[in-house]
N, C-alpha and C positions, 0 to 999 in steps of 0.2 A: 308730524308732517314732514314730509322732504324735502329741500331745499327748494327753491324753485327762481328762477331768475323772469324777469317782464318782458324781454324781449321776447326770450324762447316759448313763452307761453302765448304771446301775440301772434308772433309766425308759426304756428306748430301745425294748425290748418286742419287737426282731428279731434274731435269730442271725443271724451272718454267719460270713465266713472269718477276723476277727478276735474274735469274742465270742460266748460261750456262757453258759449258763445252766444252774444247776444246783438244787432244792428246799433248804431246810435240809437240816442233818445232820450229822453230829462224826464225826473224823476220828479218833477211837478206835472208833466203834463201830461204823464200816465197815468190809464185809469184803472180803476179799483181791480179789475179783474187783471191785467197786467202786474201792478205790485205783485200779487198773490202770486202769476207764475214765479217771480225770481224770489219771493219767499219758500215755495216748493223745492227750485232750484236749491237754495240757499241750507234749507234745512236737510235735505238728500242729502247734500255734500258732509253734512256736521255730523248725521248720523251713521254715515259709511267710512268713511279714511278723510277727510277732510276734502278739500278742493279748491279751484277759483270759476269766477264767472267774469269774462273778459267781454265790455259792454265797447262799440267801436269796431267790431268784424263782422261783415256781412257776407252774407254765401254768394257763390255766381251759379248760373243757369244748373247747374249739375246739380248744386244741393251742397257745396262743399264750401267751410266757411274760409275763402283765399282772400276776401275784399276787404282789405284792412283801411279803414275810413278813417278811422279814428275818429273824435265827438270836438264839437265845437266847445271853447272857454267855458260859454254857458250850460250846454250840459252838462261839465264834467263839475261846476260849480253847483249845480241842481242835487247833486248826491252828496248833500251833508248829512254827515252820522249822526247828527242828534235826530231829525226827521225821518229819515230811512231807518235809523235803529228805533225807532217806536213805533213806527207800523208792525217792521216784522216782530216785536216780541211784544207788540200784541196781539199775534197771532198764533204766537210759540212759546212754550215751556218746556224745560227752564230757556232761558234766555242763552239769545246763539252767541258763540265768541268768534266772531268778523271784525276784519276792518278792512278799509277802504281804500286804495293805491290811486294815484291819479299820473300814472309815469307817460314819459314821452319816448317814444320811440320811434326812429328815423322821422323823428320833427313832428310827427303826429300825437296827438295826446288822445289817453285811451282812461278806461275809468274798470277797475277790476278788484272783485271784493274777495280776497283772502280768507276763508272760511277753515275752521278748526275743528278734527273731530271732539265728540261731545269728551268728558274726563270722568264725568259723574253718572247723570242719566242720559238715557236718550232724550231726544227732543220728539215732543207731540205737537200738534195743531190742537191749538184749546181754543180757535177762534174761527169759522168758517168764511171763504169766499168763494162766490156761486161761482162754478164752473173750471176754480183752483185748487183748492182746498176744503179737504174734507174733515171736521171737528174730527177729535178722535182716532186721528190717524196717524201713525210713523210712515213717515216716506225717507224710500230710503234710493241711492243712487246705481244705476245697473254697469254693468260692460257696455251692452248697449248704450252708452249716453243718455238712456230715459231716469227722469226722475219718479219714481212712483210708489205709491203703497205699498210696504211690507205684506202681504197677504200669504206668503209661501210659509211652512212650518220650520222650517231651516232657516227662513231670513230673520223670523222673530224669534227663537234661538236662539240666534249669532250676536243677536240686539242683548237679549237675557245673558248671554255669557259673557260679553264686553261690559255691561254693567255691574256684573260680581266682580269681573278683575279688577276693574276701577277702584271699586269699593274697597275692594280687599287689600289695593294698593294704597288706598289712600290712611284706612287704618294702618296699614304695617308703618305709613310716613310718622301720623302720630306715635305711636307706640316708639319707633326708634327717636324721634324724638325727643319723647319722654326719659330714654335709657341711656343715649349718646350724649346727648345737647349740656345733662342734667351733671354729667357724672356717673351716674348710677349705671357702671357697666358690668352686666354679670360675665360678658365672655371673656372668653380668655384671652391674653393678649396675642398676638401675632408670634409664632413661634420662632424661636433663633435663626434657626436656619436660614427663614426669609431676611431678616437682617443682614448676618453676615452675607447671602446672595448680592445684596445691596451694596453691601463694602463693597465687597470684593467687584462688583462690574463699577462703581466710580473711581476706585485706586488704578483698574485697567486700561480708564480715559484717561482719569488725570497723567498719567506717567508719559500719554503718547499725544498730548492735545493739550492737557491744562496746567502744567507742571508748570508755568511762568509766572500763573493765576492774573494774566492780562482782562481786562474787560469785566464781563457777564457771565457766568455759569450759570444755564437753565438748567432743573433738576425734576422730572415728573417721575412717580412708578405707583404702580398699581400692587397691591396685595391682596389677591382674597383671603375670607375667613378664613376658609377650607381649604384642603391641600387638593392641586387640582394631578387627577391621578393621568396615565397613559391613554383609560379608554375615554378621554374626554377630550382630547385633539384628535379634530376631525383628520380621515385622511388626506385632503387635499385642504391643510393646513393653511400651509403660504397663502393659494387663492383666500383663503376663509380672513383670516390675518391681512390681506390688502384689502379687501372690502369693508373694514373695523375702519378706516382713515378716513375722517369727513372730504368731500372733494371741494378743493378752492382752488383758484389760478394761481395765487403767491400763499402756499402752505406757510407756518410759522412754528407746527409740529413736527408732522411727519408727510413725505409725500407716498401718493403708492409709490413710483419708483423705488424708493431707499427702502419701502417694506419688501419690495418682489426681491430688492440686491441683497436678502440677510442668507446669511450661510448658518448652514447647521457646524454647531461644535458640540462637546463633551458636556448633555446636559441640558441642552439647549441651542437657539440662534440669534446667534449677532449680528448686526452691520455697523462700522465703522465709515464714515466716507473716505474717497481718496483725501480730503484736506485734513482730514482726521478735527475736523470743527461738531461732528454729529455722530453720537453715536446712541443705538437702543438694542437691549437686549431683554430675553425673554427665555424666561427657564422652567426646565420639566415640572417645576409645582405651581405653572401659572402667572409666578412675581414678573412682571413687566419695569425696567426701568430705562427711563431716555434721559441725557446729557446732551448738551449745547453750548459751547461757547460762541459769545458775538463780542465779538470789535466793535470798536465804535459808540455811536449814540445806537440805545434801543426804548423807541417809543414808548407810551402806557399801553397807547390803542392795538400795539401788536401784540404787550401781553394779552389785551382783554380777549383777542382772535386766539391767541396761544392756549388760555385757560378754555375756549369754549372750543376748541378742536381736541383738547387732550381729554376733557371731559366724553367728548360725544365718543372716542375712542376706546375708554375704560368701560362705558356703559355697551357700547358692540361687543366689545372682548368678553365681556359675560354672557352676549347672547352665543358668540361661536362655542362658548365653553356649556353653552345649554343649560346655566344657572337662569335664577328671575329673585327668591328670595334671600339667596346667600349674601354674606357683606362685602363688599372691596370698600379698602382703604386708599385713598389718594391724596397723594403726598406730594406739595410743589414749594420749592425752595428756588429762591433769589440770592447767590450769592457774588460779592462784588470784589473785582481784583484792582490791580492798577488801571488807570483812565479810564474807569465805570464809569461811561454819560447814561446815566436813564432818565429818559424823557427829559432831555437838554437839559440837563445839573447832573455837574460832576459829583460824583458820589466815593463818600471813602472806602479806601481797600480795608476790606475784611468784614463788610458787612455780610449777615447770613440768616437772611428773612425766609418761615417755613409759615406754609398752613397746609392743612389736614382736614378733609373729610371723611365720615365714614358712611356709606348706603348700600341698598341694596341694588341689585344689578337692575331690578324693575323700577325701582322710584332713581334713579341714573337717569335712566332714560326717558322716562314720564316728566323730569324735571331739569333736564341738562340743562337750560339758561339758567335756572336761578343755582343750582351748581356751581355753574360755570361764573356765576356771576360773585357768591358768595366766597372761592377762591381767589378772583381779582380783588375784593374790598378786603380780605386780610391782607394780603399780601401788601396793596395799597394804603392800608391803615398804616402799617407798622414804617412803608416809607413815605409818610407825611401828606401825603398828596391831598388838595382839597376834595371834600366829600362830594361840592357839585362836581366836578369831574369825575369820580368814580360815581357817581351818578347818571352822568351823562355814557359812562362806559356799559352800565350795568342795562341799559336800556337798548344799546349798540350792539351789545352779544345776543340779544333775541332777534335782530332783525338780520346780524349776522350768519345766525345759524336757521334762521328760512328764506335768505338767499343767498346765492353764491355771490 
């Protein structure tokens, strides 16, 4: 799913194949046939690209939903997930992955259920309501903002082929699990080359940026398995390459800006900034590496945004490169010079904290929070930090990367 923030989806004032709109109203004192529509709503969304239903907007004369009401305390209290999640799945199989926002916006409080596409099967109606839901049916979500039955030969298809890939993804998760996790790696290691690429773009910072080794040294890069050749960047690269950058207000990776400012060199493109604090480079066989020094104190909470931007970035990079099973390796090092504050404790000079994943470009992207999340608790393990905290972080980076 894409990011999506509560306001902008409150005021946006258009239904689509992702977002609906619904008047106030309490979820007790709806009846049966009512549940059912926002069960239809609900599973449409799960079965198609995900979505939200925004309960608190009501249309004006024209048909268009502009009347933002928002719902009284007690409606939006009326929608507790244990009662609302047992009607709808008992009407659904397998069970929908929603949950329930209750935010305020411009003072008014609105009620809006976050809905998932499915990961495994589709979802069916295994339980009827007269005049909502039909037993035995996939409903699935239009352009037109209709929720309704798969019946076209292509919709159920597209249901059939998201369900292999799932599948296919989910086994290749095990299976690399079984060969990475274990030890037991038959491939071959990452070839020199990419190594020494690695040296040589940190020796290039460090001489012009970190030669004092003040502070924090951030260190990501990305390595595919495979050597990525000429005919595999796209031609209008750079665009292709700024759109890989998750988009947030205050980046702690990369922003587009600093990817549109890289210059091509011998090889490859770099950017350096004017304070020479940031630099990432990326080279003709694909190897990606980015450097950061930070002054100062540097929070957990920015690493835990750091790891789950550089994550969502390395899993884009393979789709520009039009991989899905190939490996990348991701590589993030913590290293500490003089006046290291991390996370308020001053830290000694010369620590140099790594952890490493290895996936594939499709299970990146099918699982970048737990990724993203499983890079912060090594990282975190090795400098001491208590596990509820990194627990509290690990749970931070999913809601962080489905809103901005």
């Amino acid at each position: 799913m894409r990011s999506y923030d509560c306001a902008e989806l409150v005021k946006r004032k258009v239904e689509s194949d992702e977002l609906d709109y619904k008047s106030a109203m309490s979820w007790q004192q709806m009846s049966r046939q009512e549940k059912g529509k926002i069960v239809r709503h609900l599973t449409a969304f799960a079965n198609t690209r995900g979505g939200f239903l925004v309960i608190g907007v009501s249309e004006d004369a024209s048909g268009i939903p502009t009347l933002t009401t928002g719902v009284t305390g007690e409606e939006a209290g009326s929608f507790d997930p244990t009662p609302v999640g047992d009607f709808i799945n008992a009407h659904i199989e397998p069970p929908l992955d929603f949950t329930i926002e209750r935010p305020v916006v411009d003072g008014k409080q609105y009620v809006i259920f976050v809905v998932r596409p499915f990961r495994s099967l589709p979802h069916v109606c295994s339980k009827g309501v007269e005049g909502e839901l039909q037993e035995g049916v996939f409903y699935i979500r239009t352009p037109e903002a209709s929720s309704r039955p798969a019946r076209r030969a292509h919709e159920l298809q597209e249901l059939l082929r998201r369900c292999m890939r799932n599948e296919r993804e989910q086994l290749g998760r095990i299976l690399r699990g079984i060969l990475y996790e274990t030890g037991f790696n038959s491939a071959p290691e990452n070839n020199s080359r990419s190594c020494d690429l690695v040296q040589d773009a940190e020796l290039y910072f460090r001489k012009r940026r970190w030669r004092k080794q003040e502070g924090i040294l951030l260190k990501f890069t990305v390595i595919p398995e495979v050597q990525i050749g000429e005919k595999m960047f796209p031609e209008n690269f750079s665009q292709a390459l700024s759109d890989t950058v998750f988009p947030c207000s205050e980046p702690q990776f990369l922003s587009r800006q600093e990817v549109a400012c890289g210059s091509e060199i011998t090889g490859g493109i770099r950017r350096l900034s004017p304070d020479k604090s940031l630099m990432w480079q990326i080279f003709d066989n694909g190897v990606f590496c980015f450097f950061r020094g930070i002054s100062g104190e540097f929070p957990l909470e920015l690493l835990a945004q750091f790891c789950a931007e550089a994550t969502c970035f390395a899993g884009n990079l393979g789709v520009v490169f039009d991989l899905s099973e190939e490996l990348f390796t991701l590589q993030l090092s913590v290293e500490t010079g003089k006046n290291a504050v991390f996370d308020g404790v001053l830290r000694p000079s010369g620590e140099n904290i790594s952890a490493e994943i290895k996936r594939s470009v499709a299970d990146l992207n099918s699982g970048r929070e737990n990724h993203a999340a499983r890079l912060l608790r090594r990282i975190g393990e090795e400098l001491k930090f208590p596990d509820k905290k990194l627990d509290r972080l690990e749970a931070a980076i999913r809601t962080f990367l489905e809103r901005r």
